[in-house]
N, C-alpha and C positions, 0 to 999 in steps of 0.2 A: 117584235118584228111585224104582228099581225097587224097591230095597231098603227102604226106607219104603212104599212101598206095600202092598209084600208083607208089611209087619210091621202093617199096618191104618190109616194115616196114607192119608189123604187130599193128595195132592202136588198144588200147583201152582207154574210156575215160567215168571214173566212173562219176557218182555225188557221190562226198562226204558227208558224212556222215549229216543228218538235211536238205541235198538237195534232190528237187527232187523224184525220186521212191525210194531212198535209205534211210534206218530205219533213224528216229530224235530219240533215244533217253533222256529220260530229265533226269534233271541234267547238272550241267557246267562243272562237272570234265569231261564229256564223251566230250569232246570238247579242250583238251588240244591237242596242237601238236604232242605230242609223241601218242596221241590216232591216230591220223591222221596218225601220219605214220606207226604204225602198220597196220592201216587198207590197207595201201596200200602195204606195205610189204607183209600181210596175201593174198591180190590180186595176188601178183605176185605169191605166190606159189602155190595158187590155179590152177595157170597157168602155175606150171611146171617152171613159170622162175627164176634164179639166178639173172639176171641182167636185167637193160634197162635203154633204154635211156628216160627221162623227160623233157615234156614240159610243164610249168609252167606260171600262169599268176595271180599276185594281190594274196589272202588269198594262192592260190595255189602254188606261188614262194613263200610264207615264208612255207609255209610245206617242198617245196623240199629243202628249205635251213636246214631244220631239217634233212632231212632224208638222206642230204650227210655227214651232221655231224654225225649223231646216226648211221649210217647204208651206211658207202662211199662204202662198197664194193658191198654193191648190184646196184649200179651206174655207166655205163657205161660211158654216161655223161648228162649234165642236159642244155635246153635252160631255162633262166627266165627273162619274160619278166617283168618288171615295174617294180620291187621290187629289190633293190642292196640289196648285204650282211649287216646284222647288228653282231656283233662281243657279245654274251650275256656277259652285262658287272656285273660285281660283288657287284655294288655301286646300283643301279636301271633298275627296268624292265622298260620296252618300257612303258606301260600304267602311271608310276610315271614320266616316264621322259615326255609324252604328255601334264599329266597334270600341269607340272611344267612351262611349256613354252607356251603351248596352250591353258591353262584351262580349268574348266568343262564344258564348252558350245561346245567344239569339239568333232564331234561326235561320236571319241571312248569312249572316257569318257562317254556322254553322252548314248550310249548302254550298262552301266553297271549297271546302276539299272533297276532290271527286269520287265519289263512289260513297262518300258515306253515308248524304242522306238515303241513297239507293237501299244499301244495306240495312238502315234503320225500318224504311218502308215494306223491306220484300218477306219481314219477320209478321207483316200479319197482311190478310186479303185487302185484295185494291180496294174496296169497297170501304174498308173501314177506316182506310189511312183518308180516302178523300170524306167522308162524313166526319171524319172527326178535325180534321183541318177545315172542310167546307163550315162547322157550324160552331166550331171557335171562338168563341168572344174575348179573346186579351191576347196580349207579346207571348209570344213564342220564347223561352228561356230557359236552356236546361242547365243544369248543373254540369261540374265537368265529367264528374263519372255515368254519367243518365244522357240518352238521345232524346230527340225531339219528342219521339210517341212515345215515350215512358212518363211526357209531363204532358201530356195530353191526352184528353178521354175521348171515346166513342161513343155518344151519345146512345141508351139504348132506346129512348124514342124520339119519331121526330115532331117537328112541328109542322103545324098547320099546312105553310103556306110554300112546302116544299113532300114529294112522295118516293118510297122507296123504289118506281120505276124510272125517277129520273139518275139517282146514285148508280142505278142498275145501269143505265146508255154509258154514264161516265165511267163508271170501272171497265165496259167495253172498248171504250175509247182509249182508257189509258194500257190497258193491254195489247190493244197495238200499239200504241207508240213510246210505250216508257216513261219511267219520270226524269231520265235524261237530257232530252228538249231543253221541256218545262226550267228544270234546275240551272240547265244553262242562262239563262235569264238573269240568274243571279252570277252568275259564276264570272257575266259577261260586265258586270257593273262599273269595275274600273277601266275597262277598255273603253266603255262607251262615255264615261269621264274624259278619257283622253280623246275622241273623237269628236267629242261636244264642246272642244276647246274654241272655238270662233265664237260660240254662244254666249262665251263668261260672264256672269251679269248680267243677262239682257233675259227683258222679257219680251211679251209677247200681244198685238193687240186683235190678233183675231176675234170674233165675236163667244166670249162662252158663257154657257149654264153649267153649274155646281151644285150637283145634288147628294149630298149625304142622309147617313142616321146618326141621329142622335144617339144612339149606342154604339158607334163604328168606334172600332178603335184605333182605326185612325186618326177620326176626328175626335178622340181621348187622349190620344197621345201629347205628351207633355208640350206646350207650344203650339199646338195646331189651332184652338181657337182663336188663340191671340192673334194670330197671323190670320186664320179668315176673315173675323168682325173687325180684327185692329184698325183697317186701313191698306196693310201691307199687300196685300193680297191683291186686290184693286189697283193700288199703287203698280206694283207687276203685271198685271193683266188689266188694264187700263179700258178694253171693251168686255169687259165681266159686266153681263147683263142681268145676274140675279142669283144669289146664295139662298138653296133651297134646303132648312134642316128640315127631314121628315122622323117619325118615332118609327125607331128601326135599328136594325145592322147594316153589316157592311153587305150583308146582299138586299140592297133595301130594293131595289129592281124586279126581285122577285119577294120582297117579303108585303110591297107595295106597290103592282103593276099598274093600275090602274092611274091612281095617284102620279105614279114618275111619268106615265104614255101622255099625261095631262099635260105636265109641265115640260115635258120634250114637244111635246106638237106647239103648242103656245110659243114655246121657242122661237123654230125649225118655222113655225108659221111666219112668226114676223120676219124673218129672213128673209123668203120666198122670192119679194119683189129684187132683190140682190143676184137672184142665182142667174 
């Protein structure tokens, strides 16, 4: 944010909706994508803007990839980090196609019956459920008798380029508001399958930047390069301006600031004359 501002960029950076100081209303419907991207479309206009440019990372690049589909013209152009385009296919939503390949013990699947991941979480301090989900390196998959954090550790130290007073604001955060929100996210996947139905197939040619790590396991995940360097990617997002793999995770953002503020401005620069 600083670095954008300092480059003349006007930053704003909501929590979303179930996060943080902003409303959790309940219910899962209120957590489909297309709710998401009103809420940030109804942002912008609250703010007088037509357009802007997005920066996006994890649940927040699959909203901007809705909201270039549902809404490209309010789009200048979009960075999104970790999450490639997914094409909404006709035959199954993401959450059938998870568990078809991944089954119920991953832990999308696994945050769709209500109240369990809750339960799983509230057996040890907020702090430790988010450090050991925040600093994660592979799929989420528990057995059937085992939850989520019984197959995952809590790091007992950190790294570098992240400090125990930032963990500390987030367990503040997530104390008020729940991991209810949040979970809803997931819980909202096939709804927003069925709301994304105008989209089927179709991409998108807003202008983006694609920044990953080379140790994201995302971009490990079985298929996902083939679809970034194959062609496929491109083919879909036909104004993809540049695929940027940096040495890192998936919070490469914060594990290389510097480095991503470079190549978002570089961006967001050449855009400029557009806005």
């Amino acid at each position: 944010m600083c670095a954008l501002a300092k480059a003349g960029y006007h930053v704003v950076a909501p929590d979303l909706r179930g996060y943080g100081q902003t409303d959790s209303p309940m219910g899962v419907e209120n957590y489909t994508g297309l709710q998401i991207v009103a809420d940030i479309v109804g942002l912008m206009d609250s703010m007088g803007e037509e357009k802007a440019l997005i920066v996006a990372h994890d649940w927040g690049a699959n909203i901007a990839w809705y909201l270039c589909l549902a809404c490209p013209e309010r789009v200048s152009g979009v960075t999104i980090l970790s999450v490639h385009f997914r094409k909404r296919s006709s035959i199954s939503s993401m959450l059938k196609f998870y568990r078809a390949t991944l089954g119920e013990g991953f832990n999308v699947c696994r945050f769709q019956e209500p109240g369990r991941a809750e339960r799983d979480f509230a057996r040890f301090p907020i702090k430790d459920c988010l450090k050991a989900a925040f600093l994660n390196k592979k799929l989420l998959i528990a057995p059937p008798d085992k939850e989520i954090m019984d197959v995952i550790e809590v790091p007992k130290a950190l790294p570098q380029w992240i400090t125990e007073e930032y963990f500390d604001y987030l367990a503040e955060q997530f104390h008020k508001s729940g991991f209810t929100g949040p979970l809803n996210y997931y819980r909202a996947m096939d709804l927003t399958w069925e709301q994304m139905a105008p989209w089927t197939d179709k991409g998108t040619d807003v202008p983006v930047l694609f920044i990953t790590g080379d140790e994201d396991m995302l971009y490990k995940a079985p298929g996902a390069k083939e679809y970034i360097h194959g062609g496929k990617f491109v083919q879909d997002v036909p104004n993809l301006q540049d695929i940027v793999v940096l040495c890192g995770g998936h919070f490469i953002h914060q594990e290389s600031p510097s480095l991503v503020n470079k190549h978002i401005l570089n961006f967001f620069d050449s855009l400029r004359s557009n806005l």
